[in-house]
N, CA and C atoms of all chains as a GROMACS GRO file, in nm:
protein
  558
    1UNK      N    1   9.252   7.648   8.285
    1UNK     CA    2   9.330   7.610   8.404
    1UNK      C    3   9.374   7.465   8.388
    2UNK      N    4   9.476   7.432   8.436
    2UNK     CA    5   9.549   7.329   8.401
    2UNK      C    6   9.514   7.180   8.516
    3UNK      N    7   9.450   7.053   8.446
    3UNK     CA    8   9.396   6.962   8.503
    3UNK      C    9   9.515   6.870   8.590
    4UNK      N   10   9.618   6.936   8.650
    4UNK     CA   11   9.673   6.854   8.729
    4UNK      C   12   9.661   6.839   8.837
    5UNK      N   13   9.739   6.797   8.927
    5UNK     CA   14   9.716   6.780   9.088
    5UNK      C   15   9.813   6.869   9.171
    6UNK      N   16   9.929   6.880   9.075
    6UNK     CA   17  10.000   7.018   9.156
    6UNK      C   18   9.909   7.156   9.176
    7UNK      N   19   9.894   7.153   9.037
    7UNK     CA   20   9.808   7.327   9.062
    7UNK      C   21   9.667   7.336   9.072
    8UNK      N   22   9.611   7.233   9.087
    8UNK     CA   23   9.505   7.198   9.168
    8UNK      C   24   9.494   7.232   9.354
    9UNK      N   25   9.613   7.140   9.398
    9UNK     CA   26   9.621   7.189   9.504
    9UNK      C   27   9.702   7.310   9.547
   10UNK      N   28   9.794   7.360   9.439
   10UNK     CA   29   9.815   7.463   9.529
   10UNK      C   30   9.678   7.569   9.504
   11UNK      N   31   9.610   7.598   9.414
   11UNK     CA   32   9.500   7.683   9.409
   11UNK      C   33   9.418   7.613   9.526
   12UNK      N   34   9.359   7.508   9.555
   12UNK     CA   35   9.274   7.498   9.666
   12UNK      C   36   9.345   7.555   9.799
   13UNK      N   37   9.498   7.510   9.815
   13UNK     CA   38   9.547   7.557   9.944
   13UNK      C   39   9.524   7.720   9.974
   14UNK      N   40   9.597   7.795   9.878
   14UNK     CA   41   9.596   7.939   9.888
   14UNK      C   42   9.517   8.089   9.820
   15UNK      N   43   9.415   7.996   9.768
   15UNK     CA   44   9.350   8.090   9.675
   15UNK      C   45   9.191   8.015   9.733
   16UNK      N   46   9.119   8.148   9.738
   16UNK     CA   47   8.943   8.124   9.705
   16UNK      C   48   8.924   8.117   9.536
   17UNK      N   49   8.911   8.029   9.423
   17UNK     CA   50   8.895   8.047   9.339
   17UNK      C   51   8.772   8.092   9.291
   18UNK      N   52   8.779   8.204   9.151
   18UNK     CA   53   8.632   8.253   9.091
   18UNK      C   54   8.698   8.259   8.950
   19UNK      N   55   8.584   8.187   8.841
   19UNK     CA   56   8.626   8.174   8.724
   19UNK      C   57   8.488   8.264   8.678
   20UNK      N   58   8.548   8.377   8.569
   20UNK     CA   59   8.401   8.449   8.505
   20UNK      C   60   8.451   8.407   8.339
   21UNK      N   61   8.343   8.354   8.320
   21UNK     CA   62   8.360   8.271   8.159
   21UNK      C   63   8.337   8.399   8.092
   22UNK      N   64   8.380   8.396   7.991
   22UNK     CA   65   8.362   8.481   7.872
   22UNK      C   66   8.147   8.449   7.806
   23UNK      N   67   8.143   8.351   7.809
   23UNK     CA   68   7.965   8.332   7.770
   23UNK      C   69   7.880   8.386   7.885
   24UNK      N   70   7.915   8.422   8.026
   24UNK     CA   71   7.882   8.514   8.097
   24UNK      C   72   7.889   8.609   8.130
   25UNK      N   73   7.811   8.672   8.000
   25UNK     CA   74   7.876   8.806   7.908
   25UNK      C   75   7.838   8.951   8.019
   26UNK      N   76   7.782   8.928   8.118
   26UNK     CA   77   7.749   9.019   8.184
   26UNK      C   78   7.872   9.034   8.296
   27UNK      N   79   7.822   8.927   8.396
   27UNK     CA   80   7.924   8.901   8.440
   27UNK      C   81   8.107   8.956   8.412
   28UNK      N   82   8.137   8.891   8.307
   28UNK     CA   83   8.230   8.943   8.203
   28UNK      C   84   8.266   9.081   8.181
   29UNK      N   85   8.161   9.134   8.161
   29UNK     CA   86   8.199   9.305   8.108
   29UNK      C   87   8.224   9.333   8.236
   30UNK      N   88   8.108   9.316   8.331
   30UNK     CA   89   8.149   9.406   8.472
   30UNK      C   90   8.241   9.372   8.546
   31UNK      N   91   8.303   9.250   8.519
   31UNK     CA   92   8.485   9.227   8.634
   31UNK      C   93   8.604   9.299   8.512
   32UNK      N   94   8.545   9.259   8.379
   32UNK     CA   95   8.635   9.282   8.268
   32UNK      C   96   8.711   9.433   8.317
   33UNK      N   97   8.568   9.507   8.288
   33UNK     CA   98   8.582   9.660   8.326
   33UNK      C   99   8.642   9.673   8.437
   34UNK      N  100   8.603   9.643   8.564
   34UNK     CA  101   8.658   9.670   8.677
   34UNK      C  102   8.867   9.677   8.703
   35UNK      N  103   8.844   9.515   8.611
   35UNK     CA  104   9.017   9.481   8.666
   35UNK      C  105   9.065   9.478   8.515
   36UNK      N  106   9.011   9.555   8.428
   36UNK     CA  107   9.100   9.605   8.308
   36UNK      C  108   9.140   9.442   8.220
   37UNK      N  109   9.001   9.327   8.207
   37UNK     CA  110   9.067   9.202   8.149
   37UNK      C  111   9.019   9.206   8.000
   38UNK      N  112   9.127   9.247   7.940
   38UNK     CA  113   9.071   9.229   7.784
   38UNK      C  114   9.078   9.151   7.717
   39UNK      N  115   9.126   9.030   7.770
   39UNK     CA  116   9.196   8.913   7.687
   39UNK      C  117   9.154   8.733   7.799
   40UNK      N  118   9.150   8.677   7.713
   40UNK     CA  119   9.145   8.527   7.767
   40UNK      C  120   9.247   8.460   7.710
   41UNK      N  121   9.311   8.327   7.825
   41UNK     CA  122   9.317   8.413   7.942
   41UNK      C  123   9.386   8.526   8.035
   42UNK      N  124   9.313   8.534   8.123
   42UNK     CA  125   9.379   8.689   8.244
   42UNK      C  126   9.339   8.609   8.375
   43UNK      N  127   9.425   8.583   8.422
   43UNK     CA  128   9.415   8.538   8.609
   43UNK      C  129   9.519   8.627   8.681
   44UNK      N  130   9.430   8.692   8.818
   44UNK     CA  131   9.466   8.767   8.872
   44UNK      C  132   9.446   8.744   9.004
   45UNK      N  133   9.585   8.810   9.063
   45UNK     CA  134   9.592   8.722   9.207
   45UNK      C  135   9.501   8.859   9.305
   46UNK      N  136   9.384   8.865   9.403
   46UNK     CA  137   9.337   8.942   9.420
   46UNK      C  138   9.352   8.935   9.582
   47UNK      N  139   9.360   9.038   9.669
   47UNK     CA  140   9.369   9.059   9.797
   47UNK      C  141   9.247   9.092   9.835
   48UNK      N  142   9.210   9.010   9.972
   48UNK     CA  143   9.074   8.995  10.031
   48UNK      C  144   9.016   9.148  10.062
   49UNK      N  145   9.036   9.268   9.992
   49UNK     CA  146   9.023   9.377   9.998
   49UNK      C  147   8.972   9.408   9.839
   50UNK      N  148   9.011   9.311   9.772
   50UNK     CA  149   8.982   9.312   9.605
   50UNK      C  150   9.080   9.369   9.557
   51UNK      N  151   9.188   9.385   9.583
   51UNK     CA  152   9.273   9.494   9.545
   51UNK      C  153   9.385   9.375   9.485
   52UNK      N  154   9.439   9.419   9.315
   52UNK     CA  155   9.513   9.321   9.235
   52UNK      C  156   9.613   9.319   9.247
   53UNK      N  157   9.743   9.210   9.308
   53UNK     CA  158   9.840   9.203   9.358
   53UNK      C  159   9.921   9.118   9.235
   54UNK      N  160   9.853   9.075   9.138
   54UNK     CA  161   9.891   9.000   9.041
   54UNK      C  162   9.879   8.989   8.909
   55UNK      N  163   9.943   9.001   8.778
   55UNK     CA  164   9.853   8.979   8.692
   55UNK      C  165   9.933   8.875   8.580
   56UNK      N  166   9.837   8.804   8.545
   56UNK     CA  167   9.877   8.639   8.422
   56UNK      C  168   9.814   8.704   8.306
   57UNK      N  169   9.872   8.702   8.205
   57UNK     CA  170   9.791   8.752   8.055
   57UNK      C  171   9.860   8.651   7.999
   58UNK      N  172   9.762   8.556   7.890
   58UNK     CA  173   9.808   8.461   7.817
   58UNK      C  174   9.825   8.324   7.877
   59UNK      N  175   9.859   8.260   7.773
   59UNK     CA  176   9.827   8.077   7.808
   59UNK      C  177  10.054   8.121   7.870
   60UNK      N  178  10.059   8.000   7.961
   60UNK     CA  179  10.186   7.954   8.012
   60UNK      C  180  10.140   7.788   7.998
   61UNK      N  181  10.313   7.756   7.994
   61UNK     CA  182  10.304   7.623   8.040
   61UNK      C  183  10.255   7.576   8.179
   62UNK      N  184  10.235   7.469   8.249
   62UNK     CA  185  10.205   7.407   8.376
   62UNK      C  186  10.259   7.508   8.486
   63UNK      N  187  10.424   7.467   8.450
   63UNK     CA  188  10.529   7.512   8.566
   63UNK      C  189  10.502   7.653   8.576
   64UNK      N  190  10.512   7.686   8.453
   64UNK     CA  191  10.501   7.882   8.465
   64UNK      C  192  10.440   7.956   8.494
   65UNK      N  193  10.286   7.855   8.482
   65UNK     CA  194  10.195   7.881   8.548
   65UNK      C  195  10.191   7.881   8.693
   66UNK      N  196  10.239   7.748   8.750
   66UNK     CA  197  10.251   7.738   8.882
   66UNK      C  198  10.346   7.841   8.951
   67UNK      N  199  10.449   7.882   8.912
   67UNK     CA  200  10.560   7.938   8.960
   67UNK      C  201  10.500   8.084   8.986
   68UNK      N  202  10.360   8.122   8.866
   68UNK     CA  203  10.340   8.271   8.891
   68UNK      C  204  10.232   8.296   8.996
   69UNK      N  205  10.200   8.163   9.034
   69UNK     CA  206  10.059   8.151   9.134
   69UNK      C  207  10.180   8.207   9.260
   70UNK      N  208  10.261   8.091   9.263
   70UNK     CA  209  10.345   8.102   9.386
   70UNK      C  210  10.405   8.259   9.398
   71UNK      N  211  10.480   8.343   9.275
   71UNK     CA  212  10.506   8.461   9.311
   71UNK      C  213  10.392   8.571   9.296
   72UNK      N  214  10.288   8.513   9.278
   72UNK     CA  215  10.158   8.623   9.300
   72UNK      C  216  10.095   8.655   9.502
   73UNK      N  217  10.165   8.505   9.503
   73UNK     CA  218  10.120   8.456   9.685
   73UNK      C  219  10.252   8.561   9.773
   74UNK      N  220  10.418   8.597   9.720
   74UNK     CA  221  10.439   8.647   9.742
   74UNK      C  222  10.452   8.769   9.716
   75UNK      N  223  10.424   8.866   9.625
   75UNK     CA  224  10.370   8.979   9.590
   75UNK      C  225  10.311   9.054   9.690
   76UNK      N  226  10.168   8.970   9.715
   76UNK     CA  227  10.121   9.010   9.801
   76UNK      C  228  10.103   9.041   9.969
   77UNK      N  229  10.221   8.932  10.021
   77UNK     CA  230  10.252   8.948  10.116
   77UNK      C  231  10.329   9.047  10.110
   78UNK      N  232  10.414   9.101  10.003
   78UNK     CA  233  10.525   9.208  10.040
   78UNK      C  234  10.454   9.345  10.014
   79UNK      N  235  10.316   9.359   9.954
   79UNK     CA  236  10.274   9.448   9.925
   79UNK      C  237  10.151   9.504  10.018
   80UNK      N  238  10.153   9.365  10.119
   80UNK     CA  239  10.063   9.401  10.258
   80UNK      C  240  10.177   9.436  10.372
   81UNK      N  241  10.303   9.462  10.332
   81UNK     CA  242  10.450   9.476  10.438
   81UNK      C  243  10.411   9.385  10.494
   82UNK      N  244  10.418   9.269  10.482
   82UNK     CA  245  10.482   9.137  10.545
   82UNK      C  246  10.622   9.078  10.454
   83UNK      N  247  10.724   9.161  10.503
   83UNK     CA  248  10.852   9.127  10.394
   83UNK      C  249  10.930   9.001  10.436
   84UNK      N  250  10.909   8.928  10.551
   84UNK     CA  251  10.959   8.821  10.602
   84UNK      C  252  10.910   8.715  10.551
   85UNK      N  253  10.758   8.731  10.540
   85UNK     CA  254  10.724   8.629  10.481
   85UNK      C  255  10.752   8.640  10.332
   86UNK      N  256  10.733   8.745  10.290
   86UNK     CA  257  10.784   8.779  10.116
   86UNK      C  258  10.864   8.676  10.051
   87UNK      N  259  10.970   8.731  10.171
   87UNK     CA  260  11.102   8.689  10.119
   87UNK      C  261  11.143   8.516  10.114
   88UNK      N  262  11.001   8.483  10.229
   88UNK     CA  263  11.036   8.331  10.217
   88UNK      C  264  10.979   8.314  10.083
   89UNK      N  265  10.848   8.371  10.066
   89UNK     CA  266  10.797   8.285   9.947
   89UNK      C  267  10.824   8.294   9.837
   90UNK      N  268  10.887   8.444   9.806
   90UNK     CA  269  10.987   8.432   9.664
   90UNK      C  270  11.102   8.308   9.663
   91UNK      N  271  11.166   8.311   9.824
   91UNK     CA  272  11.263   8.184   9.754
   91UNK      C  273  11.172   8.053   9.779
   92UNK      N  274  11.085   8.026   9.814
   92UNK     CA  275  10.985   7.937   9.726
   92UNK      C  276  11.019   7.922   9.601
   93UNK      N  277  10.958   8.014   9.547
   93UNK     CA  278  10.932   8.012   9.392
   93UNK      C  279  11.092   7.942   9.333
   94UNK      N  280  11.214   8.026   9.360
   94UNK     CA  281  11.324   7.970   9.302
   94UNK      C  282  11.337   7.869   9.336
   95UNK      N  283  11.310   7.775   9.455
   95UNK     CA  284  11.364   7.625   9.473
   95UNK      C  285  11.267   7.560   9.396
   96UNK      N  286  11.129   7.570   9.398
   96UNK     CA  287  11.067   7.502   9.333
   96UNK      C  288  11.028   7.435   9.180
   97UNK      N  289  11.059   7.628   9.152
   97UNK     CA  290  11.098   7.628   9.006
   97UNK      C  291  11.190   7.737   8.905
   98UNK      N  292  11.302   7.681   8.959
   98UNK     CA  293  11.408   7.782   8.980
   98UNK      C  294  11.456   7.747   8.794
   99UNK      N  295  11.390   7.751   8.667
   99UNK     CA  296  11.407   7.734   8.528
   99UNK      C  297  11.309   7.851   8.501
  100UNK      N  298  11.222   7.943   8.542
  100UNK     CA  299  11.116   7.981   8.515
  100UNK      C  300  11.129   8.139   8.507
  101UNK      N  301  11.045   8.183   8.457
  101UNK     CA  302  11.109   8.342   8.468
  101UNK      C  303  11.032   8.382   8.582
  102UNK      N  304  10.935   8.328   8.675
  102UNK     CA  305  10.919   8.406   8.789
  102UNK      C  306  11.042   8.372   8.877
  103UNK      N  307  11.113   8.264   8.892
  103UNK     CA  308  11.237   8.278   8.958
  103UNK      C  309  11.357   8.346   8.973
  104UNK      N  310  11.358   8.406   8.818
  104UNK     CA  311  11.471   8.561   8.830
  104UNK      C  312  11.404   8.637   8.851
  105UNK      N  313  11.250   8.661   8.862
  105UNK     CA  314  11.185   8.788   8.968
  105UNK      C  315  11.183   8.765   9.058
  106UNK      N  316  11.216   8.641   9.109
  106UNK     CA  317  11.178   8.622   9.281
  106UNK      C  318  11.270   8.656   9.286
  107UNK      N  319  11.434   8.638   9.293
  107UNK     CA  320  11.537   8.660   9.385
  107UNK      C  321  11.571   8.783   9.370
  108UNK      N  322  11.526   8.901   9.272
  108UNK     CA  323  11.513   9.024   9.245
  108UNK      C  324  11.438   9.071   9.423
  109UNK      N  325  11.304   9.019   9.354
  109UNK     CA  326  11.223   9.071   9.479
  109UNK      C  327  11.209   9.018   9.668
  110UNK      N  328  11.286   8.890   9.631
  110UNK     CA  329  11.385   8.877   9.791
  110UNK      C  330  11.475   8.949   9.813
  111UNK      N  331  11.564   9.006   9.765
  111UNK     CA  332  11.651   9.062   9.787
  111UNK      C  333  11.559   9.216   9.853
  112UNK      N  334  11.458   9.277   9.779
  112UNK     CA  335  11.390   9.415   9.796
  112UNK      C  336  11.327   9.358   9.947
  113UNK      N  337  11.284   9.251   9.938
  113UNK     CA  338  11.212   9.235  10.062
  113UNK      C  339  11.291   9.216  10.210
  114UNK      N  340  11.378   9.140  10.158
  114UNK     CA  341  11.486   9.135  10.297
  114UNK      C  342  11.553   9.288  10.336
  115UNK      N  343  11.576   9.379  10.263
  115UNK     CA  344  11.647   9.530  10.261
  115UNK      C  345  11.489   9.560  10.341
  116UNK      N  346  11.372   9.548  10.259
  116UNK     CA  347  11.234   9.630  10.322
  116UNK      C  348  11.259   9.596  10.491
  117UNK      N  349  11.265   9.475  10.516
  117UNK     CA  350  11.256   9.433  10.642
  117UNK      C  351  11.355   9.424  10.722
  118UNK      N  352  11.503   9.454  10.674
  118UNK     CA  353  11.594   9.483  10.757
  118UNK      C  354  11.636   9.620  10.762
  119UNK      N  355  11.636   9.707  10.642
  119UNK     CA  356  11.678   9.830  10.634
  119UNK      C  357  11.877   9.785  10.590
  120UNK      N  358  11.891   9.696  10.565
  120UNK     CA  359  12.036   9.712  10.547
  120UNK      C  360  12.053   9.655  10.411
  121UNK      N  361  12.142   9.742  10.349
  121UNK     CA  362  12.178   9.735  10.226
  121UNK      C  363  12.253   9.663  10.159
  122UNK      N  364  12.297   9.574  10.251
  122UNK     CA  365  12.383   9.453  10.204
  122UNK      C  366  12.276   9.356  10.184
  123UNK      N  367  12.172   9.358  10.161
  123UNK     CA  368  12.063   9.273  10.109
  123UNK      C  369  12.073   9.300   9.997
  124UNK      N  370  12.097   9.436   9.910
  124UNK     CA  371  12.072   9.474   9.742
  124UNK      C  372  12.197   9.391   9.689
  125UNK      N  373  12.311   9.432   9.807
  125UNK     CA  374  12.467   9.416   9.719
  125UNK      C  375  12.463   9.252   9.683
  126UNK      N  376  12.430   9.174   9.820
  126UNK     CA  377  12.396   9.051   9.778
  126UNK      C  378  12.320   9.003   9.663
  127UNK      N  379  12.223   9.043   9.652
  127UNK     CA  380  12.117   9.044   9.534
  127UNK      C  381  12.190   9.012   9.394
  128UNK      N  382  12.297   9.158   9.383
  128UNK     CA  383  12.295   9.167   9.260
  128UNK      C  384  12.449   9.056   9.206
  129UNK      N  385  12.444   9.093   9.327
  129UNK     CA  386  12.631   8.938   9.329
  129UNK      C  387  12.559   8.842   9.296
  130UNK      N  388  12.449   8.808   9.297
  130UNK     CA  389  12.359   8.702   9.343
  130UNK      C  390  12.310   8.625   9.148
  131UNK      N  391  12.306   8.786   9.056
  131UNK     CA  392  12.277   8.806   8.961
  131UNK      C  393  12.377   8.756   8.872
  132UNK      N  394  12.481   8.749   8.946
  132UNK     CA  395  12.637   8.750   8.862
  132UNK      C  396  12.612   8.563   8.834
  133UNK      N  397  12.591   8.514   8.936
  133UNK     CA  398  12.570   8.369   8.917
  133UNK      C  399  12.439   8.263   8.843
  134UNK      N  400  12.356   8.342   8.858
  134UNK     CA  401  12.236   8.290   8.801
  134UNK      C  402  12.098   8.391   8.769
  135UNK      N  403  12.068   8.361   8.642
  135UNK     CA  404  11.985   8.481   8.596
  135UNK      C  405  12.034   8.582   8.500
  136UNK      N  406  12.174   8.531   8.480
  136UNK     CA  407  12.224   8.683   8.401
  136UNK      C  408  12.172   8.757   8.320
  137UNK      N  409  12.092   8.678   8.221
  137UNK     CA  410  12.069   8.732   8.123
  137UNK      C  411  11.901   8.747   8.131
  138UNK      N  412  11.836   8.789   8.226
  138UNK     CA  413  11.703   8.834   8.286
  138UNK      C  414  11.707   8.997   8.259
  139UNK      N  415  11.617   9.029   8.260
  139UNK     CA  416  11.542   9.137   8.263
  139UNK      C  417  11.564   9.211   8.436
  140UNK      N  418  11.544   9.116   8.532
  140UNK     CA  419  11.600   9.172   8.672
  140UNK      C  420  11.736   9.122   8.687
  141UNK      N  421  11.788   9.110   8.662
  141UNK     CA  422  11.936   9.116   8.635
  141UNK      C  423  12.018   9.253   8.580
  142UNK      N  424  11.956   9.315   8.544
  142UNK     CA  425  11.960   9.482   8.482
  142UNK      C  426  11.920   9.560   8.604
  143UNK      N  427  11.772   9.526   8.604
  143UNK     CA  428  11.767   9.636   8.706
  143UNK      C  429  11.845   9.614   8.859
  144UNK      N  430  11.881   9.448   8.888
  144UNK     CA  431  11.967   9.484   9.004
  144UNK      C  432  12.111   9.482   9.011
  145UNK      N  433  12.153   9.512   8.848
  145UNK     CA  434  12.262   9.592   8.824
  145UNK      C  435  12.363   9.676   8.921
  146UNK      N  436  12.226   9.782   8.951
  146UNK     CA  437  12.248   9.920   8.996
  146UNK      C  438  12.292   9.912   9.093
  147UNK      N  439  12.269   9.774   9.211
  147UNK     CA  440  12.303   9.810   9.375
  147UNK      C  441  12.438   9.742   9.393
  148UNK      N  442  12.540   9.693   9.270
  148UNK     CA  443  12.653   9.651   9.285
  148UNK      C  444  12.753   9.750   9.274
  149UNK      N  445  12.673   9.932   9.253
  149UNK     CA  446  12.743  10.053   9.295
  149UNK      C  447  12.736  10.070   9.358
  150UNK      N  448  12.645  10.046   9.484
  150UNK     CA  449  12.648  10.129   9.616
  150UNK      C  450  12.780  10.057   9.680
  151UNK      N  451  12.861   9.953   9.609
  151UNK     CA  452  12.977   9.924   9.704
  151UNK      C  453  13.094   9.999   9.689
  152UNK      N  454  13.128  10.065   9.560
  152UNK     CA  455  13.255  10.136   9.483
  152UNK      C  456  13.274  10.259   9.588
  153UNK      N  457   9.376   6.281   8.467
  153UNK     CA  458   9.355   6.353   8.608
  153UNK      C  459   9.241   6.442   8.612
  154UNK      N  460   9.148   6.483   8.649
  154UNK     CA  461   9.078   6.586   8.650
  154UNK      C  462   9.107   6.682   8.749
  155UNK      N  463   9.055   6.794   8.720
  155UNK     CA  464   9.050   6.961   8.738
  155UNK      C  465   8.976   6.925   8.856
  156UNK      N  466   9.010   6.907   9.019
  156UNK     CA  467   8.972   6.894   9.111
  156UNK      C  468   8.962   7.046   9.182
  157UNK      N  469   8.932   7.125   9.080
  157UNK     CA  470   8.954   7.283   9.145
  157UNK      C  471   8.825   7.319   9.129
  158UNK      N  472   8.744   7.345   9.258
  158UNK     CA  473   8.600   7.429   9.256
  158UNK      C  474   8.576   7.558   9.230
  159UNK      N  475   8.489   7.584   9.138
  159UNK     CA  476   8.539   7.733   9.090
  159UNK      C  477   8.382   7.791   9.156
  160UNK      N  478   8.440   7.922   9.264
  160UNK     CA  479   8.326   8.026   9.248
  160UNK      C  480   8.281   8.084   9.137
  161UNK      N  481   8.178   8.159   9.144
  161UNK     CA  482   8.098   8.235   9.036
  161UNK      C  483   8.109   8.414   9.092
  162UNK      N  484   8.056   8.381   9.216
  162UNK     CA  485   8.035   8.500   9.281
  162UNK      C  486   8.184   8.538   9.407
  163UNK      N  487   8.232   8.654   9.341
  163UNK     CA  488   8.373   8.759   9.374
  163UNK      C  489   8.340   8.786   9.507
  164UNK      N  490   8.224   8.872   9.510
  164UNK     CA  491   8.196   8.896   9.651
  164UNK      C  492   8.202   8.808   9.787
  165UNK      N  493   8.134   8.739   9.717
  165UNK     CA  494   8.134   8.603   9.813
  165UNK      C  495   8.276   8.555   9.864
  166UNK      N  496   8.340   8.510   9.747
  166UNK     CA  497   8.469   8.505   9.749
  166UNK      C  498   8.574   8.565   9.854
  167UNK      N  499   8.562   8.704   9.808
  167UNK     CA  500   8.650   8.813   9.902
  167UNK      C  501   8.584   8.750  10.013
  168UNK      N  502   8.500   8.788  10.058
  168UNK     CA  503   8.444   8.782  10.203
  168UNK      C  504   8.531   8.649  10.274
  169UNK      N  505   8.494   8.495  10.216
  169UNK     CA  506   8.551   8.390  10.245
  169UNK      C  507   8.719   8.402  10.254
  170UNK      N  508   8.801   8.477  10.141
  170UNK     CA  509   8.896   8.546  10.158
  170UNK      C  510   8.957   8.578  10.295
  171UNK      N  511   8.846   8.710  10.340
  171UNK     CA  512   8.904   8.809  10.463
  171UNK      C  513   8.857   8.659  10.618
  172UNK      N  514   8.778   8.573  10.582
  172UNK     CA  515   8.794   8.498  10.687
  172UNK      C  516   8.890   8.354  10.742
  173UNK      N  517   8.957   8.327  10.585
  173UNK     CA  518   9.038   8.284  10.540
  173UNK      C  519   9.181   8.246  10.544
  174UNK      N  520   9.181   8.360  10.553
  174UNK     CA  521   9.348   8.466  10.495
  174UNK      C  522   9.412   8.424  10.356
  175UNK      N  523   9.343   8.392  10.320
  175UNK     CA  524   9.366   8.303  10.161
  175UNK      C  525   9.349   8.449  10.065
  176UNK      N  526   9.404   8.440   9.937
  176UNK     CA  527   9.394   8.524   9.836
  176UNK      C  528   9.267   8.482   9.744
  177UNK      N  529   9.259   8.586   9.658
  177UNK     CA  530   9.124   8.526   9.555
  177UNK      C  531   9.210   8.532   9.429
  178UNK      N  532   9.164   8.399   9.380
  178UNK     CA  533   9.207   8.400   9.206
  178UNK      C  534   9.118   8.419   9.141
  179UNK      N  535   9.130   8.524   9.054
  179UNK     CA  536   9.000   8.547   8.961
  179UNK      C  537   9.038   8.472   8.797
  180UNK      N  538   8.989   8.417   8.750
  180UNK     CA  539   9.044   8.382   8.598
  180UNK      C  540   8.947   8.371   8.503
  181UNK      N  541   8.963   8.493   8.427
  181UNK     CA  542   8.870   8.522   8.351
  181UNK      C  543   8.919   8.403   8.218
  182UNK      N  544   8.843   8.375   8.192
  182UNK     CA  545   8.818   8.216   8.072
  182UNK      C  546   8.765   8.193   7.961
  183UNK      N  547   8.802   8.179   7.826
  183UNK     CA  548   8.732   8.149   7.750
  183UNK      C  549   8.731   7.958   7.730
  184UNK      N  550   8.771   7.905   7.836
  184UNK     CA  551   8.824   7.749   7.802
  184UNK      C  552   8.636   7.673   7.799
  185UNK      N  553   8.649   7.582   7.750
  185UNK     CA  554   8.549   7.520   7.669
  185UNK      C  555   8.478   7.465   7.857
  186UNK      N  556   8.322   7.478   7.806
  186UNK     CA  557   8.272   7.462   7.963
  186UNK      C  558   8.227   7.361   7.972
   0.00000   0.00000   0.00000
């Protein structure tokens, strides 16, 4: 985990942190097993139910790191249907660190969250207009391709 | 700068502090030097 003061505090603000070392080999096998971690490192964003709303495999830089804390925080709000808040905290993620590849998943998954919570479909069409300007060449940029047909 | 981040041991515990919270749990499994 990375010794700065950004992701320092955002982990104290929004996370209960638990670190299981690999030399706490017991420990280890039995979360390993549980949440499928075969590799160091694996940080996983977990819902006070235990249930995994997130998953980090591998070293990131600082930012990328930070950026996936922040879209792990909204993940899970959209995956407890709180899409209002979702949607704020994905565009979090893009203002904050809008160079990062969780930021062409966030505005992917604002766009899903604002449609979840309004029901209107000019949330996708936006989205993917949205794609035309920044992100093009993303991975969600493909998949929100598709909702710039529902206008034809 | 130092790593001003307190790390639990115990998950359970965790969750629990979690559900009173409303905070998420980060779990990060680690091989970084202790």
């Amino acid at each position: 985990m990375y010794p700065s003061a950004a992701v320092s505090t955002l982990v104290n603000d929004s996370f209960v942190p638990v670190r299981v070392h690999v030399k706490q080999q017991e420990a280890f096998a039995k979360l390993g097993e549980k949440y499928g971690a075969q590799w160091t490192p694996t940080t996983l964003v977990i819902d006070a139910t235990g249930v995994e709303r997130h998953r980090m495999e591998g070293f990131l830089p600082e930012g990328d790191f930070a950026s996936q804390l922040l879209l792990g925080r909204a993940h899970a709000a959209r995956l407890a249907g709180d899409f209002a808040e979702a949607e704020d905290r994905y565009k979090l993620v893009i203002e904050r660190y809008p160079l990062t590849d969780a930021a062409a998943e966030s505005q992917y998954w604002a766009g899903v969250a604002r449609y979840k919570a309004t029901s209107d479909h000019h949330a996708l069409i936006e989205t993917a207009r949205a794609f035309e300007q920044r992100y093009q060449d993303s991975p969600w940029a493909k998949k929100a391709s598709v909702w710039q047909q529902k206008e034809a | 700068m130092a790593d001003s981040i307190t790390w639990n041991t115990d998950l359970d515990k965790a969750l629990a502090e979690a559900k009173g919270s409303g905070k998420l749990v980060l779990l990060d499994f680690s091989a970084a030097p202790m």
